[in-house]
C-alpha positions as YAML, in Angstrom:
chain: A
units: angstrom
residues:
- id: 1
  name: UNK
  ca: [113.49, 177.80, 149.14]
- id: 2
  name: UNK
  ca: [116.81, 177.23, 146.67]
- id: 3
  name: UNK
  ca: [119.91, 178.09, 148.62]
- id: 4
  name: UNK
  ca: [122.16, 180.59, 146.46]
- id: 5
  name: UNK
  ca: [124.53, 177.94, 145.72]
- id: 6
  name: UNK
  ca: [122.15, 175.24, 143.64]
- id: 7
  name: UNK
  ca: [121.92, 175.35, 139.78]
- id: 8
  name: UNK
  ca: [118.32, 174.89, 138.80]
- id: 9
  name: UNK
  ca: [117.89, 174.45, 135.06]
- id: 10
  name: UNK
  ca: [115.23, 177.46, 134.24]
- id: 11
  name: UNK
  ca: [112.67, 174.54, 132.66]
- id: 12
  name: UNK
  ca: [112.73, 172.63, 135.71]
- id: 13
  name: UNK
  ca: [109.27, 172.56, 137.17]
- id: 14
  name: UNK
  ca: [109.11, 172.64, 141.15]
- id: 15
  name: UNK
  ca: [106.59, 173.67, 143.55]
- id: 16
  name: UNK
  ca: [107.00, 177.07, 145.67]
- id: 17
  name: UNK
  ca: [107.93, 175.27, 148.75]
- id: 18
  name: UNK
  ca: [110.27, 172.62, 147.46]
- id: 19
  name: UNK
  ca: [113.99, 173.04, 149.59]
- id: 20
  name: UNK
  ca: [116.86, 172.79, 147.74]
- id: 21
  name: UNK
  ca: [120.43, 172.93, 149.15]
- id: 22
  name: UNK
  ca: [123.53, 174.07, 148.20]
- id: 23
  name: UNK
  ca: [125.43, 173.12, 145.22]
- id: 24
  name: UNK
  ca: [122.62, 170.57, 144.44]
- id: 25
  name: UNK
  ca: [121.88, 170.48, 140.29]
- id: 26
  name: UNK
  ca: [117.90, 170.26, 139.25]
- id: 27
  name: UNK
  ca: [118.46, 169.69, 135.56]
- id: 28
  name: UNK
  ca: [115.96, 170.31, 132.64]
- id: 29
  name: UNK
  ca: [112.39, 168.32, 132.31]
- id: 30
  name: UNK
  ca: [112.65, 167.50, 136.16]
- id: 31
  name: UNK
  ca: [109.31, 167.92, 137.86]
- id: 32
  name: UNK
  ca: [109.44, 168.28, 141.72]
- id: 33
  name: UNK
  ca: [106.32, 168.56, 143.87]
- id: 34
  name: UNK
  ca: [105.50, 170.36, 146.89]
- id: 35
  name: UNK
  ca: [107.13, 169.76, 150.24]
- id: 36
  name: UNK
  ca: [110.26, 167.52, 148.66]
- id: 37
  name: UNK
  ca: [113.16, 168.48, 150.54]
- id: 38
  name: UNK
  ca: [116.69, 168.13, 148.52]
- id: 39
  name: UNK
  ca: [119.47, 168.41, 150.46]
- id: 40
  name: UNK
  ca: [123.38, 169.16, 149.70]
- id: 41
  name: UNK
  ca: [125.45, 167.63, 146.69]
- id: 42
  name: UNK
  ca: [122.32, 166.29, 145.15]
- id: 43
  name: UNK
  ca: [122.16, 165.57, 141.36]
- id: 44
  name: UNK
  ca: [118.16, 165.51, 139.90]
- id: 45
  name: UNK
  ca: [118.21, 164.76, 135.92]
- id: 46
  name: UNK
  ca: [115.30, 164.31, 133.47]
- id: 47
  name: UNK
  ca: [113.17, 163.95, 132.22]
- id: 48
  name: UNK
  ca: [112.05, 163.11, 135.68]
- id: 49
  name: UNK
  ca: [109.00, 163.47, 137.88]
- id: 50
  name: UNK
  ca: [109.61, 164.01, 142.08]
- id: 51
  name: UNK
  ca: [105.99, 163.58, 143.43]
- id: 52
  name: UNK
  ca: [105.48, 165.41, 146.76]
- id: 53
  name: UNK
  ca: [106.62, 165.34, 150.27]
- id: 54
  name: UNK
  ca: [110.04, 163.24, 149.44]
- id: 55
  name: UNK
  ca: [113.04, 163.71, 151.16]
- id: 56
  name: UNK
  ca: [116.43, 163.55, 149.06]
- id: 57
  name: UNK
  ca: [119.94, 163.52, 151.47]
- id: 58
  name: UNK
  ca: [123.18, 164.66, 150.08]
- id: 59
  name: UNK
  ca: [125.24, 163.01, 147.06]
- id: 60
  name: UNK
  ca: [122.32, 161.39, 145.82]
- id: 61
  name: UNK
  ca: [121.89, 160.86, 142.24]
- id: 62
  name: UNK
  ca: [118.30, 160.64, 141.24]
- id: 63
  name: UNK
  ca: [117.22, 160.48, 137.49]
- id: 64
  name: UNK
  ca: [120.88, 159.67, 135.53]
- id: 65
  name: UNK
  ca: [121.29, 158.22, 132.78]
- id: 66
  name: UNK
  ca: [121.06, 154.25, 132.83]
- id: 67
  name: UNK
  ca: [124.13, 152.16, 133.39]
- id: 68
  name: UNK
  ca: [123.39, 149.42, 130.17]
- id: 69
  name: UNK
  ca: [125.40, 149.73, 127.11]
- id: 70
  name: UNK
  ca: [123.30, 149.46, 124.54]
- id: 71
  name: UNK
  ca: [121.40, 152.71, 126.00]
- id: 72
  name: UNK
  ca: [122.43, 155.32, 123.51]
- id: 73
  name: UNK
  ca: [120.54, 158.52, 124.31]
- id: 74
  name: UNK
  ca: [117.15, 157.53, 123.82]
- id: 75
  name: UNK
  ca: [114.33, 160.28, 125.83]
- id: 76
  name: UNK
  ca: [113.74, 158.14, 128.98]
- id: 77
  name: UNK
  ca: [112.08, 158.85, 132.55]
- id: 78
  name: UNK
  ca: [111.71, 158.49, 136.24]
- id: 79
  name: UNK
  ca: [108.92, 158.41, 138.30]
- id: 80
  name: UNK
  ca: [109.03, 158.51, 142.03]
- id: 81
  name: UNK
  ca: [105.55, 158.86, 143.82]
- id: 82
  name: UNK
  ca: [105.24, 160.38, 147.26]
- id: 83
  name: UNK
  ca: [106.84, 160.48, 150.94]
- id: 84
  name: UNK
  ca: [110.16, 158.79, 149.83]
- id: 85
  name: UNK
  ca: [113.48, 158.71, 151.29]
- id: 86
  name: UNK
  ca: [116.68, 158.66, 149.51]
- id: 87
  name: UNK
  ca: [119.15, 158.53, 151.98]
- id: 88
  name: UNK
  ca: [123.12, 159.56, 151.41]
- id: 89
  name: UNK
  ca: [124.42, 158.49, 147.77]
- id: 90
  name: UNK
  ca: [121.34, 156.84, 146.63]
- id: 91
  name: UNK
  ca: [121.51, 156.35, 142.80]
- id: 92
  name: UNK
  ca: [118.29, 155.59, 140.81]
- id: 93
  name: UNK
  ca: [118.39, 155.64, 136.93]
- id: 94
  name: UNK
  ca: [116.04, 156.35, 134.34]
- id: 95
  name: UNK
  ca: [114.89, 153.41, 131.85]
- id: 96
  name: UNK
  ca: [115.53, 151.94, 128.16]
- id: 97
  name: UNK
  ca: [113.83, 151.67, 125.17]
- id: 98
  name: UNK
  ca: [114.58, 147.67, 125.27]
- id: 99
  name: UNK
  ca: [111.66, 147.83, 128.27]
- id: 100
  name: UNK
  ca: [108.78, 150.30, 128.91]
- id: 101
  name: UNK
  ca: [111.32, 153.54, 128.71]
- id: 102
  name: UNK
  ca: [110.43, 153.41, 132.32]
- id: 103
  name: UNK
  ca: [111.81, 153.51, 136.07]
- id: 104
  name: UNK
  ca: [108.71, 153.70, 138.82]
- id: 105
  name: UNK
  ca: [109.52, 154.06, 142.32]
- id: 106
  name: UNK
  ca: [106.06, 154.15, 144.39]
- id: 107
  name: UNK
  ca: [105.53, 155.97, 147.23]
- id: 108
  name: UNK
  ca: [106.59, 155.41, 151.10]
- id: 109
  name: UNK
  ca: [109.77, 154.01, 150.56]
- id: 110
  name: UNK
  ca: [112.91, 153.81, 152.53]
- id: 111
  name: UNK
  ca: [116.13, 153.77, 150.30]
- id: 112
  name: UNK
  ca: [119.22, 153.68, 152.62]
- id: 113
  name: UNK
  ca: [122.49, 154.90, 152.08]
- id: 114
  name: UNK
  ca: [124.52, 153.79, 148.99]
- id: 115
  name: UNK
  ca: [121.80, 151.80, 147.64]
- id: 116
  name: UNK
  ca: [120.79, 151.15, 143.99]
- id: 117
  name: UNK
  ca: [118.36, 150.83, 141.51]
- id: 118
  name: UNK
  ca: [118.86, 150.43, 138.28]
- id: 119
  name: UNK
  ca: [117.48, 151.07, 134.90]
- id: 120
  name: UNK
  ca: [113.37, 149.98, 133.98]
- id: 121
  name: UNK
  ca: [113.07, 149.09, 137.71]
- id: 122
  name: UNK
  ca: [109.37, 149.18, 139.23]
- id: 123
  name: UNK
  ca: [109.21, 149.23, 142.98]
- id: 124
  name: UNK
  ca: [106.22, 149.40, 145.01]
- id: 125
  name: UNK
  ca: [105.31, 151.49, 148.41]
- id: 126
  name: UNK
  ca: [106.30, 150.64, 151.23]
- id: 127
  name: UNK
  ca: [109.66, 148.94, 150.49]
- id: 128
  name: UNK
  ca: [112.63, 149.10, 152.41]
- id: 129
  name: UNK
  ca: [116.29, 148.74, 150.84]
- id: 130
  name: UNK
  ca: [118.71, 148.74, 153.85]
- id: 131
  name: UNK
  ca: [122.13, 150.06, 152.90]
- id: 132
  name: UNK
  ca: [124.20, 148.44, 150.05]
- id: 133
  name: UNK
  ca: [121.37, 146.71, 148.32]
- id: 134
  name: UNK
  ca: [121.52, 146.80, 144.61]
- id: 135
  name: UNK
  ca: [118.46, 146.14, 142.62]
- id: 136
  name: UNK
  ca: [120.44, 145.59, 139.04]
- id: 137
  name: UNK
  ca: [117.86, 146.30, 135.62]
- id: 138
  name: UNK
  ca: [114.44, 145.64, 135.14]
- id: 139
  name: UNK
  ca: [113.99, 144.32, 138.47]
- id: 140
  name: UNK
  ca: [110.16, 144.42, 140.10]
- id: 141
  name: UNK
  ca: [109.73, 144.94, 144.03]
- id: 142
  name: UNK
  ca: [106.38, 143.86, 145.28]
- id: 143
  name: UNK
  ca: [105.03, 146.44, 148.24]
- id: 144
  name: UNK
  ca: [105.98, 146.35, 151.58]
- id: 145
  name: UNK
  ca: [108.71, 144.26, 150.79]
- id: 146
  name: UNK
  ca: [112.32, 144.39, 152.65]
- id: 147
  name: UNK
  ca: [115.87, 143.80, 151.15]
- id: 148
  name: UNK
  ca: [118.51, 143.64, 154.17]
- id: 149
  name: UNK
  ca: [122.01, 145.10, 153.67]
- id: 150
  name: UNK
  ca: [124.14, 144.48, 150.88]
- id: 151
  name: UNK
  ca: [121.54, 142.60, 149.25]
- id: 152
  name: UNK
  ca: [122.35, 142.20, 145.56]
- id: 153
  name: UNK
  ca: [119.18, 141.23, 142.89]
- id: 154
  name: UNK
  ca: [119.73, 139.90, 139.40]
- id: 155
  name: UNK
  ca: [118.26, 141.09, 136.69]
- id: 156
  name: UNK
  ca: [114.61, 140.71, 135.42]
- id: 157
  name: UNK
  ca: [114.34, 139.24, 138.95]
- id: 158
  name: UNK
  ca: [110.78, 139.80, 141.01]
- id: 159
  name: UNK
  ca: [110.64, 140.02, 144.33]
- id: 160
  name: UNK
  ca: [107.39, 139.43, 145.94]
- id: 161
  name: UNK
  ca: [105.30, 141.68, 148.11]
- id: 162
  name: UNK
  ca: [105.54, 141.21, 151.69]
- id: 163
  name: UNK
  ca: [108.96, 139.47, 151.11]
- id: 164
  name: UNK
  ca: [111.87, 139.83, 153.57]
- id: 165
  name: UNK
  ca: [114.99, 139.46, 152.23]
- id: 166
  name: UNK
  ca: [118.10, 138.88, 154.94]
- id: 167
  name: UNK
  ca: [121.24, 140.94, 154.85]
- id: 168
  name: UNK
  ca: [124.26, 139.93, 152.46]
- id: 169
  name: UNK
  ca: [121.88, 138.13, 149.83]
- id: 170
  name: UNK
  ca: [121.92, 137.12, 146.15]
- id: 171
  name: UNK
  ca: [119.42, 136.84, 144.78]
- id: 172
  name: UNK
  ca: [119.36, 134.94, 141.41]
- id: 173
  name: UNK
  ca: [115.65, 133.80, 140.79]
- id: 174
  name: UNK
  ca: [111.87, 135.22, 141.31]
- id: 175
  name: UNK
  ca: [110.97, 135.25, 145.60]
- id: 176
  name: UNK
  ca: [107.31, 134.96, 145.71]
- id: 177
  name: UNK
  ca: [105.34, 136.96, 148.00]
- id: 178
  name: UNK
  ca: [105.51, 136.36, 151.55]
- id: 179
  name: UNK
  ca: [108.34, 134.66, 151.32]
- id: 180
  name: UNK
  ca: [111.55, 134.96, 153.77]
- id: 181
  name: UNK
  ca: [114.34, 134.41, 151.86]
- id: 182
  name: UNK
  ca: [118.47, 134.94, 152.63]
- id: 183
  name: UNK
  ca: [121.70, 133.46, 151.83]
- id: 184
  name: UNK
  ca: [123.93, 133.44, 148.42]
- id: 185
  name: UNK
  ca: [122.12, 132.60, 146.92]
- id: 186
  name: UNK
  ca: [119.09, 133.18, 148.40]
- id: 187
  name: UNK
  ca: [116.95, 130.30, 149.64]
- id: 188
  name: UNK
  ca: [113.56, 130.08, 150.98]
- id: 189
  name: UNK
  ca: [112.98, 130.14, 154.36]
- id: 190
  name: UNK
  ca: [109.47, 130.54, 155.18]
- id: 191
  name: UNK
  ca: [106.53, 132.80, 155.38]
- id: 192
  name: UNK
  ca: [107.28, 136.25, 156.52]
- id: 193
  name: UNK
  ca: [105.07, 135.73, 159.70]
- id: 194
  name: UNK
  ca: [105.78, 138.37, 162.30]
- id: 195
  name: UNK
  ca: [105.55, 140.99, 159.44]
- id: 196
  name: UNK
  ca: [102.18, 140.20, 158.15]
- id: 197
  name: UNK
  ca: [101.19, 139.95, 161.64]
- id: 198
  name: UNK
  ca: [102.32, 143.21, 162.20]
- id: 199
  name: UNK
  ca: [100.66, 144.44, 158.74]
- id: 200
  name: UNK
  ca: [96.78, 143.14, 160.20]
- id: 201
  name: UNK
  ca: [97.03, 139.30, 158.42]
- id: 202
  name: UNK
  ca: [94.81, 137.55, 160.63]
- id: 203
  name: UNK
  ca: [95.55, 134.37, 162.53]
- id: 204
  name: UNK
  ca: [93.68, 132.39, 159.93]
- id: 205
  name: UNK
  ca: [95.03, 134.00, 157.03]
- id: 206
  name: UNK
  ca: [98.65, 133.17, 158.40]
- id: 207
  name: UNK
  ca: [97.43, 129.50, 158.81]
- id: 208
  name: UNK
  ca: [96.94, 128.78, 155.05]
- id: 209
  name: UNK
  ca: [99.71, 131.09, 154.16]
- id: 210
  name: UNK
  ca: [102.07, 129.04, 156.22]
- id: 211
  name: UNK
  ca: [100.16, 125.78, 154.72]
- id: 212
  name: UNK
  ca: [100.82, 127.11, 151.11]
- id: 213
  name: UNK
  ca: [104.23, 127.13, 151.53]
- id: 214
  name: UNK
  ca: [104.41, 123.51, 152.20]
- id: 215
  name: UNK
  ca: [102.71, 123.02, 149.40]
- id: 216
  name: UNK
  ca: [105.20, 124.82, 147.45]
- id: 217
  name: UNK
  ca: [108.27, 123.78, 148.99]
- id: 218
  name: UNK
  ca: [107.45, 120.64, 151.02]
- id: 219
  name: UNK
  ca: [106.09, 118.50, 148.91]
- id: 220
  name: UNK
  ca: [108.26, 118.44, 146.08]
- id: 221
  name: UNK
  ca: [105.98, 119.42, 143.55]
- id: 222
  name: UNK
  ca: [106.57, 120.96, 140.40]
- id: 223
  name: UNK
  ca: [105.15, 124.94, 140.25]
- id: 224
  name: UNK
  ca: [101.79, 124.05, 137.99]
- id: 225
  name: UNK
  ca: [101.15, 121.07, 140.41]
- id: 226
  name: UNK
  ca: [101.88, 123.42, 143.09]
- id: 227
  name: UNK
  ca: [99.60, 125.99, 142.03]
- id: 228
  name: UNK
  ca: [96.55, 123.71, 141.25]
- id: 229
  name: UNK
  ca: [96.82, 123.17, 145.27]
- id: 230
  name: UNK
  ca: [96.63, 126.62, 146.10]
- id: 231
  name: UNK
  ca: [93.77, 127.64, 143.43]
- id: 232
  name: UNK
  ca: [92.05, 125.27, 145.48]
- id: 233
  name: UNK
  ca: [92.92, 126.76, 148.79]
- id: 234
  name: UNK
  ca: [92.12, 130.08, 147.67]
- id: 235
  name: UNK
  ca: [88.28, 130.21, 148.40]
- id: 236
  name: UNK
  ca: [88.83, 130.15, 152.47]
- id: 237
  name: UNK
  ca: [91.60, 132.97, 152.40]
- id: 238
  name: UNK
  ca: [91.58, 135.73, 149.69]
- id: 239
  name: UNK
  ca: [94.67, 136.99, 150.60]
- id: 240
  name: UNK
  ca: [96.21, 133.41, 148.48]
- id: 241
  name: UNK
  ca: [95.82, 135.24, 145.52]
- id: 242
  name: UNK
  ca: [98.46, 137.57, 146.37]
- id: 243
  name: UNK
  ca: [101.18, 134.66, 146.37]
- id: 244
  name: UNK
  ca: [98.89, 133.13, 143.41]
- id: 245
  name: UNK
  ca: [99.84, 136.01, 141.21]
- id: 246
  name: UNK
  ca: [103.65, 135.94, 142.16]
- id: 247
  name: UNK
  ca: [103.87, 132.32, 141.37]
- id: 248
  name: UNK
  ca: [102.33, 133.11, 138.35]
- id: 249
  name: UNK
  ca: [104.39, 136.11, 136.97]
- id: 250
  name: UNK
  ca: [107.60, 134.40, 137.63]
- id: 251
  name: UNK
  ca: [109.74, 134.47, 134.45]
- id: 252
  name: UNK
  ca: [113.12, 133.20, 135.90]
- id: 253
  name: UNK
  ca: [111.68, 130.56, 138.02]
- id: 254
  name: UNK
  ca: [111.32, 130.95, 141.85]
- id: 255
  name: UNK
  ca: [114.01, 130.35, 144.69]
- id: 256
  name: UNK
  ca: [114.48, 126.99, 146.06]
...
């Protein structure tokens, strides 16, 4: 159902029962799959793929072109999964030739109002940006991970799944997963207890979780120390390797 007001490029690709409101713009090579609901005011560029069931609130800006200078025009994409919401004046960019040409958003998400995320970005499901944050280029948000208001992450930072992040944050280096983290800039500040708990981590699981953080942060050991530790650990509680990976895919170094 497109309202008489929207401009819907005629190569735009979108499923019989997609809504789109007025004076929205669905440019060319946008895909859009059934059930997505665009409201007012909304601006969809390409080449861009909407996966299904999403929900898009007015003056959102979903699929423009990236923000970095040295981006000159090059044929870039989006791709946003399923059962997202992009709340009022969201603003996610396509990505850049200098990375994988690429923005991924997953599917499940929560993106408040006025939040960001920039160019090459590749966040998971599940992931919650409370209003204000700003995820700046090539950033990587593990799933079910939680940035608080007005949160601001570097770029090439990674955040961690399972990470909660606490309002007013800057983040400057890699949080590994589990990790609760706030402050500018952001510190650690344990493991992310209550929502694992909440997510099925059993009681166990939390234990050694809670006991691989004080190896990381405790026992002032450097990260490859820190990580023999843990490989060790890892036998009695598979979900370790979760954290293991983090630690290991950090390229700016993690917050202390």
């Amino acid at each position: 159902m497109i309202d008489s007001h929207a401009i819907v490029d005629a190569s735009a690709k979108i499923a019989s029962d997609v809504e789109v409101g007025p004076w929205s713009i669905i440019g060319p090579d946008v895909e859009i799959g059934e059930g997505t609901v665009i409201g007012p005011h909304v601006v969809v560029r390409g080449p861009s793929r909407i996966g299904r069931h999403n929900r898009i609130f007015q003056f959102a800006s979903i699929g423009e072109e990236c923000q970095d200078k040295k981006y000159a025009g090059e044929p870039t994409r989006l791709e946003v999964g399923d059962h997202n919401i992009f709340r009022e004046g969201v603003t996610v960019h396509r990505g850049t030739v200098q990375d994988q040409s690429l923005t991924r958003i997953g599917s499940h998400n929560l993106f408040m109002a006025n939040t960001h995320v920039a160019h090459d970005c590749m966040v998971g499901d599940h992931v919650i940006l409370a209003n204000n944050a700003a995820l700046a280029g090539h950033v990587h948000v593990g799933d079910h991970a939680i940035l608080g208001g007005f949160t601001a992450v570097h770029q090439f930072c990674h955040i961690g799944a399972h990470v909660m992040c606490g309002a007013g944050s800057v983040v400057l280096k890699d949080i590994p997963a589990y990790v609760m983290a706030t402050g500018n800039t952001a510190t650690p500040h344990g493991i992310n207890t209550e929502g694992l708990r909440r997510r099925g981590y059993s009681p166990e699981a939390l234990r050694t979780l809670r006991q691989a953080y004080k190896v990381i942060y405790r026992q002032r050991l450097t990260l490859e120390q820190a990580l023999e530790q843990l490989e060790q650990m890892r036998s009695n509680c598979p979900e370790l390797q979760l954290l293991i990976d983090s630690l290991q895919a950090s390229t700016r170094g993690i917050i202390r």
